[in-house]
N, C-alpha and C positions, 0 to 999 in steps of 0.2 A: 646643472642648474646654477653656473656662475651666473654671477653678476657682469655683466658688459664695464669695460672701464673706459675710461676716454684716453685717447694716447694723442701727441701731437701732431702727426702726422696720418691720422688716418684720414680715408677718403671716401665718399661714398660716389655709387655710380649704378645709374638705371640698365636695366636688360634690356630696356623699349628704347626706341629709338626717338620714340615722341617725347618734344620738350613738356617739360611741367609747367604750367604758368598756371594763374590765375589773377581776378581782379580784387580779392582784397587780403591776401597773406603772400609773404616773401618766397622765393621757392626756399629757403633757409626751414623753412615753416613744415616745407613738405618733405624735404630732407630728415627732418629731426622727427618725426612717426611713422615708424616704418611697423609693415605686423611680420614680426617671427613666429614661426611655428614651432612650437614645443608637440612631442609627441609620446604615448608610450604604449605598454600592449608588445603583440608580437611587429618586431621592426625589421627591416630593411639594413645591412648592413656589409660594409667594403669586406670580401674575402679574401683572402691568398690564394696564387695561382698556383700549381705546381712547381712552377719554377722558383719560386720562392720570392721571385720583386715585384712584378702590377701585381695589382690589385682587382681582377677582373670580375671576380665570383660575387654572387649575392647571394648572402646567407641570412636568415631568420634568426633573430635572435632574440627575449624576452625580456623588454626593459622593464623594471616595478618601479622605478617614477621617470615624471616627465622630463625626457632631455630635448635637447634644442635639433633640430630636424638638420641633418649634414648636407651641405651644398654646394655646388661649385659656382656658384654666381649669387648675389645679392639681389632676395625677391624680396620685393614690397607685397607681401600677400595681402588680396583683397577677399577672397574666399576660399574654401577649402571643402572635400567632399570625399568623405571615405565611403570604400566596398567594402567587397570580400579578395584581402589579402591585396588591395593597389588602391590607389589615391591618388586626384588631382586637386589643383590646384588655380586660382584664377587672381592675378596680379592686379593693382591697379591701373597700368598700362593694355589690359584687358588680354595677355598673354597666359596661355595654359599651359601646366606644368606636369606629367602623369610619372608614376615610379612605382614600384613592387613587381608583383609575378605577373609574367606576359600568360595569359591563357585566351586566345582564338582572336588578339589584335584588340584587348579593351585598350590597352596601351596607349594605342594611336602610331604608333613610331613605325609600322610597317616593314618589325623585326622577330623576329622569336626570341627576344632577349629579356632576362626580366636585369631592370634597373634600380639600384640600390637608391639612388640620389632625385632628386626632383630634373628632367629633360622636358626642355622644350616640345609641344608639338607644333611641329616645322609647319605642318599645312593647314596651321590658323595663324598662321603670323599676320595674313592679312587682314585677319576678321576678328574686331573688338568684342572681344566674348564678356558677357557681362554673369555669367555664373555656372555651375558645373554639379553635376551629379552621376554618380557611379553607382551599379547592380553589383551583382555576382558576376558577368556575364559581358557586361558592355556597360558604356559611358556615352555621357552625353552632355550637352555644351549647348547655351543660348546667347546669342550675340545680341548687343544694344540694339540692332534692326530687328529684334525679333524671330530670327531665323534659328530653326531646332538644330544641330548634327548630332548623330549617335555612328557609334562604330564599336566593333565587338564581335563575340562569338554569333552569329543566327544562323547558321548551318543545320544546326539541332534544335531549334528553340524557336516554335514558329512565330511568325510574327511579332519577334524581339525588336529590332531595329524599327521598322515601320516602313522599310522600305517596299515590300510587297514579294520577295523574292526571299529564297532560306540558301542566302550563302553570307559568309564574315566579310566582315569590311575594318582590312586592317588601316584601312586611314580612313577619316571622319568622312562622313557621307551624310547631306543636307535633306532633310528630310521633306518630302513636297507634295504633290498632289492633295488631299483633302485639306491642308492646312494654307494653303495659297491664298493670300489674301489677307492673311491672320496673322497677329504677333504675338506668338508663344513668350509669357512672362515666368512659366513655372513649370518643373520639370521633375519627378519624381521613379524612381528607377526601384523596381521589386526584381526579383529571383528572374522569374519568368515573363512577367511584363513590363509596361512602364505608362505613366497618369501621366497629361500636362495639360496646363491651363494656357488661356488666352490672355491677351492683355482685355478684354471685354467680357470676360468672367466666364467664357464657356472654358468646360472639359474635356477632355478628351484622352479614350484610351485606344492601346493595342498590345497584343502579343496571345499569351496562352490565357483562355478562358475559361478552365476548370474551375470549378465551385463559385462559376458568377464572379469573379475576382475583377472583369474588367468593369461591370454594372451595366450589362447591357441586356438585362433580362430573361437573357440564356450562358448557356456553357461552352459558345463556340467560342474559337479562335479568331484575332482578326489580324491583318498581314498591314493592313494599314489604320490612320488615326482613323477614330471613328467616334461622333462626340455622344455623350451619353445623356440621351433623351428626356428621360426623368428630373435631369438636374435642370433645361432648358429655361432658361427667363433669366436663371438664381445666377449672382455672381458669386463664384470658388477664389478664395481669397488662401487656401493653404490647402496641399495636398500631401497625402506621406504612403506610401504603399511597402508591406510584407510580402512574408513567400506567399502567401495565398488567401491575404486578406488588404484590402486597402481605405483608406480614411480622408476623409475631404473640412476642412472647414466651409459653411456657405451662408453667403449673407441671404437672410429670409427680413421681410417686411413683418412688425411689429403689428399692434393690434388695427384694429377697424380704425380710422379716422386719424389713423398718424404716422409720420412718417421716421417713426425711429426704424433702425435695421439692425436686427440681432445677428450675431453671429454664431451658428447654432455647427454642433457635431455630428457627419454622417460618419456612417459605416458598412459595409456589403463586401463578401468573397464568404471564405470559410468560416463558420462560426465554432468551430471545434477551440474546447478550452475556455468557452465565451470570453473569446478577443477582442469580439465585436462591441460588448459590451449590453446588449438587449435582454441577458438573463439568462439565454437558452443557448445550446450548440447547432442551433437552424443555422444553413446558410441562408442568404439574402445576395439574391440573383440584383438584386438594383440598389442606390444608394438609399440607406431607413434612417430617419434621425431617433440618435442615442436618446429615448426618452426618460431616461435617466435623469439626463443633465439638459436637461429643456429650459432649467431658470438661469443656468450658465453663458454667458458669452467667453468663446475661445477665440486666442490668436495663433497658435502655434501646435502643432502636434507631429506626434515621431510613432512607430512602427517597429517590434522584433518579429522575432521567430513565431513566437505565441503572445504576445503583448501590442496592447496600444493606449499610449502616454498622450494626454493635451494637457494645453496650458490655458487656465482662463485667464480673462485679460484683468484681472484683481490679481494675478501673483500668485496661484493655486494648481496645483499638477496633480491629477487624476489619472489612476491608472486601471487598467482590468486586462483580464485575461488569465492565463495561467502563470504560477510561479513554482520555476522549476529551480532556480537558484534566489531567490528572494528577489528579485526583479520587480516587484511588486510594490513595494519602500514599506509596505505595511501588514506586519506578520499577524494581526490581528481577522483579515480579511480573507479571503478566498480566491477572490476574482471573481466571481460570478456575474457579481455587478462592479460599478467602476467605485473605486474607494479614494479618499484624499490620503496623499502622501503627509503625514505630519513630523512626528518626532522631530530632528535638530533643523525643520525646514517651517519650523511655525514659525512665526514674527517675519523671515523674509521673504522679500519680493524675488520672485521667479524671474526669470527675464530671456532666457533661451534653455529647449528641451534638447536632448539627443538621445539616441536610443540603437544601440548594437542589437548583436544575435540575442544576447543573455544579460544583456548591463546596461544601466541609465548612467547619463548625465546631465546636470542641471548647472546651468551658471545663475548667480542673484543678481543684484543690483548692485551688492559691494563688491563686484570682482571675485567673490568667492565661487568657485568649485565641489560641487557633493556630487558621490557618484555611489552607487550600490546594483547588487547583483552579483552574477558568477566573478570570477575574481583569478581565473586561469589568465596565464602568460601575464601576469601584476598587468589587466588591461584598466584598475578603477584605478590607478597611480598612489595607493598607500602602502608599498614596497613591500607586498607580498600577493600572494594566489589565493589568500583567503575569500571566501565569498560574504557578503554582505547585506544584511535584510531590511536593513535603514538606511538612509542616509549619511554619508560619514562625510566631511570636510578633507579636500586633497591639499594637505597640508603644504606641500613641496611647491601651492601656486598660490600660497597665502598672500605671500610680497610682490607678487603680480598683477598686472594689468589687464586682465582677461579680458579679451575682448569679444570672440564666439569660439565655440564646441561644436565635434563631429566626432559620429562615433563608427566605425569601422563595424565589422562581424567580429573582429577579436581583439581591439586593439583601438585609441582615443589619439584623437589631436583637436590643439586648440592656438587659438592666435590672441599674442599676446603684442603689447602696444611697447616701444622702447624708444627712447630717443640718445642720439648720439651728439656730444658736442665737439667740433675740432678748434685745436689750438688756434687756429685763426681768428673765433670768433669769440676768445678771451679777453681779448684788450681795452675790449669798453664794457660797460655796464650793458645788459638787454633791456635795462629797466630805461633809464636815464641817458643811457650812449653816452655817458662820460667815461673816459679814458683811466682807466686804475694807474694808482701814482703811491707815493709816499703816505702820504694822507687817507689814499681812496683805497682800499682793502677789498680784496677779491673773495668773494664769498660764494658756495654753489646748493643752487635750491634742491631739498633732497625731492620734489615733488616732480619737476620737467626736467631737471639736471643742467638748466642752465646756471650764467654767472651771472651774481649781481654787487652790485656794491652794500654797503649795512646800511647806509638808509633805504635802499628798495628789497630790503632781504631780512629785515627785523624782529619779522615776528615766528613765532615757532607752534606746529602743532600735533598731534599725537599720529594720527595714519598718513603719513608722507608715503608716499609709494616705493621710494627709491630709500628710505630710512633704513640703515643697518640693526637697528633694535627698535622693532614695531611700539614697544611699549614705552618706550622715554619720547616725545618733543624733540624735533629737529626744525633747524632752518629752512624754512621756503619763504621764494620770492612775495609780493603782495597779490600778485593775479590770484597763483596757487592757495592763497589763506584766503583771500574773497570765496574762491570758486568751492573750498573744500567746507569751509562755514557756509555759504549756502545750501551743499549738498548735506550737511547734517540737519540743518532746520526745514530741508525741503521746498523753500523758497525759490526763486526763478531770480534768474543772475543775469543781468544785462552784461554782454562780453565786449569788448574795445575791439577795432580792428586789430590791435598789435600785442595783443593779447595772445595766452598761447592757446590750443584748443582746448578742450576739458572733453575726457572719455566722454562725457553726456551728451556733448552737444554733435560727436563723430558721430556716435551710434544711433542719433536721433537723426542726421542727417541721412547715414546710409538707409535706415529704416525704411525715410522716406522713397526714396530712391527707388526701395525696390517694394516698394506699396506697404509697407509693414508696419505704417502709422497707424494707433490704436485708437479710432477716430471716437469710438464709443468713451475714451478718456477725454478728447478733445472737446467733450462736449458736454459735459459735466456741467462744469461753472465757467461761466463767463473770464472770471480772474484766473483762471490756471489756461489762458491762452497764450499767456506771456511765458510760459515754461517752455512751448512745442514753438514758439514763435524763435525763441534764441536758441538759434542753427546757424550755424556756419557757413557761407556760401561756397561753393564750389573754388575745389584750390587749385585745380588743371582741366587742360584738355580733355584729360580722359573723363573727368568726371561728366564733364559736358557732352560729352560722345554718348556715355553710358544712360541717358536722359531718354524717358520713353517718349513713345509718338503721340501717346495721347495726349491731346488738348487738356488746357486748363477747366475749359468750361465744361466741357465734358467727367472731367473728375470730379469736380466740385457739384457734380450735378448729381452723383450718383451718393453722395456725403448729406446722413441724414441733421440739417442742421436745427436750432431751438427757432424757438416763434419771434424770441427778441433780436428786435431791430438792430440795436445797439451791439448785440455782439455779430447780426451780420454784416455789418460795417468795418466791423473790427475786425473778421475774417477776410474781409474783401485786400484786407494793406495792410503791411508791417507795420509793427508796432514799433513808435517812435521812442527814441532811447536821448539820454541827455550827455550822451559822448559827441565829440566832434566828427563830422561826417563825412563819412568813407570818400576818399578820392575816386574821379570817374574814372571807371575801366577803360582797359585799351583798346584798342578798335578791334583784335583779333580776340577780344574776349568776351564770354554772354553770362547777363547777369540771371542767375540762377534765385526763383523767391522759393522759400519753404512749399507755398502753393501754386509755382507753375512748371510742368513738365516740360516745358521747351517754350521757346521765347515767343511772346504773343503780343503784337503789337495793340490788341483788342485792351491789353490791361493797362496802357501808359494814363489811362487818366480814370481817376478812383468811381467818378460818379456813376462815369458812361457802365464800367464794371458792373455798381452793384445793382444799377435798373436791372441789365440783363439778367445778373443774378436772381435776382426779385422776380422775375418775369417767366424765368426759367422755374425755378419751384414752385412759382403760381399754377403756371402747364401743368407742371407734374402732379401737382397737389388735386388739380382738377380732372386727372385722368385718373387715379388710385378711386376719390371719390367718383365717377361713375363706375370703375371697376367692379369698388364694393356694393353699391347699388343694385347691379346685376346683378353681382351673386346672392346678392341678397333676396332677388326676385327667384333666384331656379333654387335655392332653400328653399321659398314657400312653396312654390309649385311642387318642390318634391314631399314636401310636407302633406301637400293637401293628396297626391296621388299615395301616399303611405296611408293617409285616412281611409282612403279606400278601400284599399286591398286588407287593410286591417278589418274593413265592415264587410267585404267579402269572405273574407278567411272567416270570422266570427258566422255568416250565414253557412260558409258549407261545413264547420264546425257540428254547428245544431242539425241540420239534416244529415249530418253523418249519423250522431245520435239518436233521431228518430228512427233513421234506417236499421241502426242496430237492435233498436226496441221493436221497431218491427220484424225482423228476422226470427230473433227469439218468444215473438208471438205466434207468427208461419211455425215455426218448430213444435210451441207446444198444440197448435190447431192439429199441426199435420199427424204428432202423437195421438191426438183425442181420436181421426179420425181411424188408423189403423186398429184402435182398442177396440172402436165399436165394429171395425169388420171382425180382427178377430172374437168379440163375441159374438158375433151375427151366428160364425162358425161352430161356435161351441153349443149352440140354442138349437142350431138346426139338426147337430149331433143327439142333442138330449130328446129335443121333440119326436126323435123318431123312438124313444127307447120307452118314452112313459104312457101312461095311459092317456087314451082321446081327449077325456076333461081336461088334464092337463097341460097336454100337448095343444089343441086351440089356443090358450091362453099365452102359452111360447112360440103361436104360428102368427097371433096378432103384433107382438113384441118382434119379430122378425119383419115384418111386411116395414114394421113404421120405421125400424133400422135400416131398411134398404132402399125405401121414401126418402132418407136423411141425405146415405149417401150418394143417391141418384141427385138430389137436388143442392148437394156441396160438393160436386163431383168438378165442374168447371172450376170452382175457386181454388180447390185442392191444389188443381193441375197447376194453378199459375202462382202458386205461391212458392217460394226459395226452400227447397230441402235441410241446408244448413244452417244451425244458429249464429254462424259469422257474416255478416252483412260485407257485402261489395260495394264498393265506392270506386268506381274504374269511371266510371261516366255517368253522367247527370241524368242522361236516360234511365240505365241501371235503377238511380235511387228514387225517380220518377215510380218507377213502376215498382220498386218494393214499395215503396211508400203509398200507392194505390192499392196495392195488395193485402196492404195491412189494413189500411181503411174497411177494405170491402169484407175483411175476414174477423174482423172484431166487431160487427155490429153486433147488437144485444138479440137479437133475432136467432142470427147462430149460435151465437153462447147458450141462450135460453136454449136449443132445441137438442143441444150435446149433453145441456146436465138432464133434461128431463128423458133424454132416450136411456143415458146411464141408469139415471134412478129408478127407471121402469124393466128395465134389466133386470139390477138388482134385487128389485124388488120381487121379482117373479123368480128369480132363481132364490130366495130363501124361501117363498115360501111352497114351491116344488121340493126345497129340502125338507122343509117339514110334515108337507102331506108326506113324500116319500119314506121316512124317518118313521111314520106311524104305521104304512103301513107295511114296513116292510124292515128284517134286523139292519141293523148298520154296518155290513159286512163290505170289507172291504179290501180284503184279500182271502185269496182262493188257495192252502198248499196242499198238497198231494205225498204224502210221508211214504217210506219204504214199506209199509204194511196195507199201502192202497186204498188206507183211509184219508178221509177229507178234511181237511184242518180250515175253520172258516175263522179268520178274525176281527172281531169289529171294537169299536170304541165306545166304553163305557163312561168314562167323563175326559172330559182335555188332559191329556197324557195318560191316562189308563184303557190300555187294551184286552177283551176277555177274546180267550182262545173256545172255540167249540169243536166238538168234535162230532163231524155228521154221519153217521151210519150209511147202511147201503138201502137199510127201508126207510131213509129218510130223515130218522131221529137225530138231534142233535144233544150233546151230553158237553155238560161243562168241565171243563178241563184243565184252565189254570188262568192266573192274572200276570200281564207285564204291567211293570211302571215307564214311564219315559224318564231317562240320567238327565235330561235338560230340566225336566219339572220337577223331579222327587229324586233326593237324597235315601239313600240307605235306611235311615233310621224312618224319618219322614214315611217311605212305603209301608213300612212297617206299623207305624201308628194308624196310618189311613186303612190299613186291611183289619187291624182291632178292631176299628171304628166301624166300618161298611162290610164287614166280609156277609152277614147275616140279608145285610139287603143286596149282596149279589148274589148268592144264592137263592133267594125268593124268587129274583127276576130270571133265573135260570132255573129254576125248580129243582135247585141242589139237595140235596136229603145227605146226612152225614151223619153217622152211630158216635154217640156220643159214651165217649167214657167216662170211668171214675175219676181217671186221675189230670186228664185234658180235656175240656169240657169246651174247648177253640181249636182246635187240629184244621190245621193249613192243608189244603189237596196240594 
C-alpha cells in the first residue's frame, strides 16, 4: 500500500491495440486515470518451483490488508467481478482478464492451469466485452452488442451455462437460441444458476431449479434462458442471485393517475434463515415483493450464503437473513425481517453494496470503505481474522480513491483511481502552459498530481487525496479547490474542457452507461439537474463502442418525468455553462450527451426533440389512463359478483340452520313416538293382568295409542333418524325442511301430549285401585326353610318384610331402611316414631316388659 511516485522516465502503454481518442479531453487526460486494483482475503500468489528459479506454482496465501493486484502488463481496469477462489476482470479497451484456481474451464484459457496473475482471454479479443460476472462454477461476460458468453464447469450442473447440453466449455461459448434478438444488459451468476436481464427490462433465468430459485413457478431445471413470466410488462433494472436464493430490483408504476415508477425489491428461491426477507422460512416459487420495504425505492443489491443486502437510493442498506458471523451490520436484530445497517454508517451516503459468502462491503460517497462480517483469511482488510458485527472503516483505503468493490466467497477487491505524471509533462504549467523558469516555480497539486505554477496552485485545503498527512492543508491546483468545495457544499460544478475529471463526474458518467442513473433523484427538483447534467463526454473509442443500442427516445420514454414544462425543456438539452465552447470533434469521433445512447440525428434540433417528447408521454399518459379505467371496471364487477356470493352464502347459512333445528325436532318427534309404542307395550302387558273394570279402561287408552301411530306412521318414516342435519345438497335440505314442517304442526304436538297424559293418567290411577286392593308386594323370596318371604313398601325407602305361612297367614317380620334415604341414626328415630303404626297395620302384638316397654323384633 505504497504510494505510486512519479519517476522521469516512466511510460505508460495500453494492452488494446485500440487507439484512445476522444473529442473533448487530451489522450494525456486518459493516460493520467488509470483503475488499479488493490485486493485482499485469500490471494493468488507467484510459487517456487522445485527447481528453485521460475516461479511456476500458485499458491494461496492470506493477505489482512489491501495490496495492489501483481501483473505482468498495465490494465486500465474498468470492472472487476469475483467468485469462488478466481476473478476477472474487464478493461477499458473492453479486454477480459481471469486469474486464481482453474476448476472445469471457468478460467476461460482452455488449460488445467490455475493462474496467479491477471491472463488475457485470447478468445475475446475480438469482442468488446462491456462487463463480467463469476459463480462458483463458471463465468460469464456481456459485450457492448449485447451478446451473453459463459464458460465453466456444466458437466454436473444442469443447466449451468444455458447452453442446453451438460458438458464444460473451457473457452467461452455465446449463448443463443431463446435470447436471439435480445440485448442481454445484466448478468448475475449463483452457485447453481444464473439471472440476466435484457436491455428492455425482461428476465431471464436458467440452470438448477430447486427451491423455486429460478422463479418460474416450479422446482424444474431449465437447460436454457427461460424468461420469468410473473415479472412480464416490469422493467428489472438490478439483479443479484445466492446459492439458493435470488433478488431482482423492479421498476413498478406508482399510484392511479401518475406516472412516477418506484423501484421496489423482489425475492423468491429458498426462504430458510428468512433471506428473503417476508418474515417466514416459506419458499416462494415466483418473484414476491419484499413488503417490508414497500415505502423504499432501491438501486443496488448483493446476495450471500444466507443473506441479502439492498441499497435504497437515499444512501440506506438494509439487510436480512441469517447472521452467522455478524453479517447483518446490526446486533440488535435477528434477521427475520430486513433491519437498517446504522452504527458508524449513519450520516453517510451509501453508494456501492457488495456482499461475499459471510462478509459485506460498502463504499460512501467519500471514497471511504466499511466492511463487517466473518473476518477469516483478514478478507474485511483490518489486518486480522477477527470477525465483525458492525461496520468498521478499512483504514489502509482511507487515502484512496475508491472507486468500486467486489466481493469474492473469501476474499475483497476494489478499484482505486491513480494518476501518473511523466517528466515530459513538467516544463510547463498544466494550468497556464507557461514554461517554469527562474521566476516561475514548479509546484505539484497533492489532489490530481499534476504541476502547476503558484499562481495556478495557491490555494490549500484539508482532504487532498494524494496528501501525505490527511489532517494538515496542502497544495492543489484551482480546478482541484473549485471541485473539492463544491463537493463539500454539495453544490453542482460547472467543469471546463481542460479541466481535470473529478471522481463524480467519472462515476456519474459510467453509471450512466451502464443504466445506473438514479432517475428517482433526477427528478426531484428541477435545480439539481445541473448536478447529473455535469458529465463528462466520452474520452475514447472504447467508450463509444461500449454505448447501448437503445435509442434515446425510447429511454427517455420509459423515464418517469414531472408535469413542468420548464424542466422538460431542460431535460430535452444541456445545460448551458459560461465557459468557452468546446472545440468540434473530429470526424472519426461521436459526440456522446448524458442523454443519448448512441448518436441520433432525431435530436440535432431542440424543438423538433421536445414536440416528440411531449407527444410521446401524451401516448403514454393516455394509455396507463384507459389501463386504469379498465381495471377499475373488472374491480367493480368483481365487487358486485362478491355481493352475491356473499347473499348466497348468508341464504344457505340460514337454511343450514333451519335444517339443523329441524333434525333436532325429527329426533325428539321420533323419541316421543317410540315412548308411546313402548307404552303401548307395557299397557297391553298390564291389561291382561288386572281386573276387567280396569283392564277396559287400559284397552281404550291402547286403541287411541295405536290410532296415533297408525296415523304418524307415514311422517315418522320420512323424517331423518339423526340429530345432525345434512347439507350434501339442496335437495337433502329441501326435504328435511318439509319434514320438519309437516312434523311440528300443533295437531301432532297436541295429540302426543294428550295420548301421554292419558297414559299417565291411567296408569296411576290403576296404581291406586290396585294399592287398595291388594298388599304392595313386590318381591317374592323363598328362604332355606321353604318359607315365603313377601316384601313390600311401607313409605318411599322403607320396606316391611312378611312372612307367609303355608295356610296362607302372613306374620310380620322386620323393617329395612333405604342407605340412599335414611342414615343410621335417622332410621332409628323414624322406627321410635312409627313402629306402633306399623304394627297396627300388620296386626303385630308384642309382650310388653317392665323394663323395655319399645323392643324392636
Amino acid at each position: 500500500m505504497h504510494l505510486r511516485t512519479s519517476t522521469g522516465d516512466v511510460s505508460r502503454h495500453s494492452v488494446s491495440n485500440t487507439p484512445s481518442c476522444s473529442s473533448h479531453t487530451s489522450g494525456q487526460d486518459d493516460i493520467e486515470s488509470l483503475g488499479d486494483v488493490y485486493i485482499w482475503g485469500e490471494v493468488w500468489s507467484d510459487g517456487i518451483s522445485p527447481d528453485g528459479h521460475s516461479k511456476s506454482l500458485c499458491l494461496k496465501v492470506d493477505a489482512l490488508l489491501p495490496k495492489a493486484l501483481e501483473s505482468n502488463v498495465v490494465i486500465d481496469v474498468h470492472q472487476i467481478a469475483s467468485g469462488f477462489r478466481h476473478a476477472a476482470l474487464v478493461t477499458r479497451q473492453g479486454e477480459v482478464f481471469t486469474w486464481g484456481e482453474e476448476c472445469g474451464g471457468r478460467l476461460g484459457h482452455g488449460t488445467d492451469i490455475d493462474i496467479s496473475r491477471p491472463r488475457l482471454v485470447e478468445s475475446l479479443a475480438l469482442s468488446n466485452v462491456d462487463s463480467v460476472a463469476c459463480g462458483e462454477f463458471h463465468t460469464c461476460a456481456i459485450t457492448t452488442a449485447g451478446d451473453l458468453f459463459t464458460w465453466g464447469d456444466g458437466a454436473y450442473n444442469t443447466g449451468l451455462l444455458g447452453h442446453g447440453i451438460e458438458a464444460s466449455h473451457w473457452m467461452p461459448k455465446r449463448v443463443s437460441g431463446p435470447l436471439e434478438g435480445f440485448q442481454v444488459s445484466l448478468v448475475a451468476c449463483g452457485t447453481w444458476h444464473t439471472v440476466l436481464a435484457t436491455s428492455n427490462g425482461k428476465i431471464y433465468s436458467f440452470g438448477d431449479g430447486s427451491f423455486g430459485v429460478l422463479g418460474h413457478g416450479d422446482r424444474e431445471s431449465v437447460a436454457y434462458p427461460r424468461e420469468i413470466e410473473s415479472l412480464s410488462g416490469l422493467r428489472t433494472i438490478r439483479i443479484a442471485c445466492g446459492v439458493w436464493h435470488t433478488a431482482a430490483i423492479v421498476e413498478v408504476m406508482g399510484h392511479a393517475g401518475t406516472n412516477v415508477v418506484s423501484r421496489k425489491l423482489f425475492t423468491w428461491g429458498d426462504g430458510d434463515g428468512y433471506r428473503l426477507g417476508h418474515g417466514d422460512k416459506e419458499a416462494r416459487l415466483v418473484p414476491t415483493c419484499v413488503a417490508s420495504l414497500i415505502d423504499y425505492n432501491f438501486h443496488q443489491l448483493a446476495c450471500g450464503h444466507n443473506i441479502t443486502i439492498a441499497l435504497s437510493t437515499s444512501g440506506h442498506v438494509f439487510t436480512m437473513g441469517h447472521s452467522m458471523y455478524g453479517e447483518l451490520g446490526n446486533p440488535q436484530f435477528d434477521g427475520k425481517v430486513p433491519c437498517l445497517v446504522q452504527d458508524r454508517l449513519v450520516g453517510e451516503l451509501v453508494e456501492e453494496i457488495a456482499c461475499g459468502s459471510h462478509h459485506v462491503v460498502v463504499l460512501t460517497s467519500r471514497s471511504e470503505v466499511y466492511s463487517w462480517g466473518r473476518g477469516a483469511n483478514g478478507r474485511l482488510g483490518h489486518g486480522d481474522t477477527d470477525d465483525r458485527k458492525t461496520p468498521i472503516l478499512v483504514e489502509a483505503l482511507k487515502d484512496r480513491h475508491v472507486k468500486s468493490i467486489s466481493c469474492g466467497s473469501n476474499f475483497t477487491a476494489c478499484i482505486c483511481m491513480h494518476k501518473w505524471v511523466s517528466s515530459a509533462d513538467q516544463s510547463v504549467c498544466t494550468g497556464c502552459r507557461q514554461a517554469f523558469g527562474f521566476t516561475r516555480k514548479r509546484h505539484n497539486c497533492y489532489n490530481c498530481g499534476l504541476v502547476y505554477c503558484h499562481a495556478c496552485s495557491s490555494r490549500k485545503v484539508l482532504k487532498a487525496v494524494l496528501a501525505p498527512t490527511p489532517g494538515k492543508p496542502h497544495r492543489v491546483c484551482d480546478s482541484c479547490y473549485s471541485k473539492l468545495k463544491a463537493a463539500e457544499t454539495g453544490m453542482p460544478l460547472v467543469v471546463g474542457r481542460n479541466n481535470v475529471i473529478s471522481r463524480q463526474s467519472i462515476d456519474t458518467r459510467e453509471m450512466f452507461e451502464k443504466g445506473k442513473i438514479r432517475y428517482s433523484r433526477l427528478l426531484l427538483v428541477p435545480k439539481e439537474l445541473g448536478r447529473y447534467n455535469d458529465i463528462r463526454y466520452s474520452k475514447n473509442q472504447r467508450t463509444s463502442n461500449r454505448i447501448s443500442q437503445v435509442s434515446s427516445r425510447s429511454q427517455l420514454k420509459d423515464i418517469a418525468f414531472p408535469s413542468s414544462l420548464s424542466l422538460l425543456q431542460t431535460t430535452s438539452r444541456p445545460i448551458m455553462t459560461p465557459t468557452a465552447p468546446p472545440p468540434l470533434p473530429a470526424a472519426n469521433s461521436k459526440f456522446v450527451t448524458p442523454y443519448s445512447w448512441k448518436p441520433n440525428p432525431s435530436l440535432s434540433t431542440t424543438p423538433d426533440f421536445s414536440g416528440n417528447l411531449m407527444e410521446t408521454i401524451k401516448r403514454t399518459n393516455e394509455h396507463w389512463d384507459r389501463e386504469v379505467l379498465k381495471l377499475q371496471g373488472e374491480i367493480k364487477s368483481l365487487k358486485q359478483k362478491l355481493e352475491i356470493q356473499d347473499a348466497v352464502a348468508h341464504n344457505v347459512s340460514n337454511e343450514a340452520k333451519e335444517v339443523f333445528v329441524a333434525a333436532q325436532e325429527s329426533a325428539k318427534f321420533n323419541a316421543a313416538i317410540e315412548l308411546i309404542r313402548t307404552i303401548e307395550a307395557q299397557m297391553k302387558d298390564v291389561a291382561q293382568k288386572v281386573p276387567n273394570d280396569l283392564g277396559d279402561n287400559i284397552k281404550s287408552m291402547i286403541i287411541s295409542a295405536e290410532l296415533f301411530l297408525e296415523n304418524n306412521k307415514t311422517r315418522a318414516s320420512e323424517l331423518p333418524s339423526s340429530a345432525t342435519p345434512s347439507i350434501e345438497s339442496p335437495n337433502t335440505q329441501v326435504h328435511q325442511k318439509n319434514g320438519f314442517e309437516n312434523s311440528t304442526d300443533d295437531n301432532a304436538q297436541n295429540n302426543i301430549k294428550s295420548v301421554i297424559n292419558d297414559i299417565r293418567v291411567t296408569a296411576d290411577h290403576q296404581s291406586m285401585e290396585s294399592s287398595s286392593r291388594s298388599p304392595r308386594a313386590s318381591k317374592r323370596i323363598i328362604n332355606n326353610k321353604g318359607e315365603v318371604e313377601l316384601m313390600e313398601q311401607f313409605e318411599p325407602g322403607i320396606y316391611a318384610t312378611l312372612l307367609q305361612l303355608l295356610d296362607g297367614t302372613k306374620l310380620f317380620k322386620r323393617v329395612k331402611f333405604s342407605k340412599r334415604r335414611f342414615s343410621e341414626q335417622e332410621a332409628e328415630d323414624w322406627w321410635k316414631k312409627n313402629q306402633e303404626r306399623v304394627f297396627r297395620k300388620y296386626n303385630y302384638s308384642i309382650p310388653i316388659s317392665s323394663n323395655d316397654s319399645s323392643s324392636t323384633p
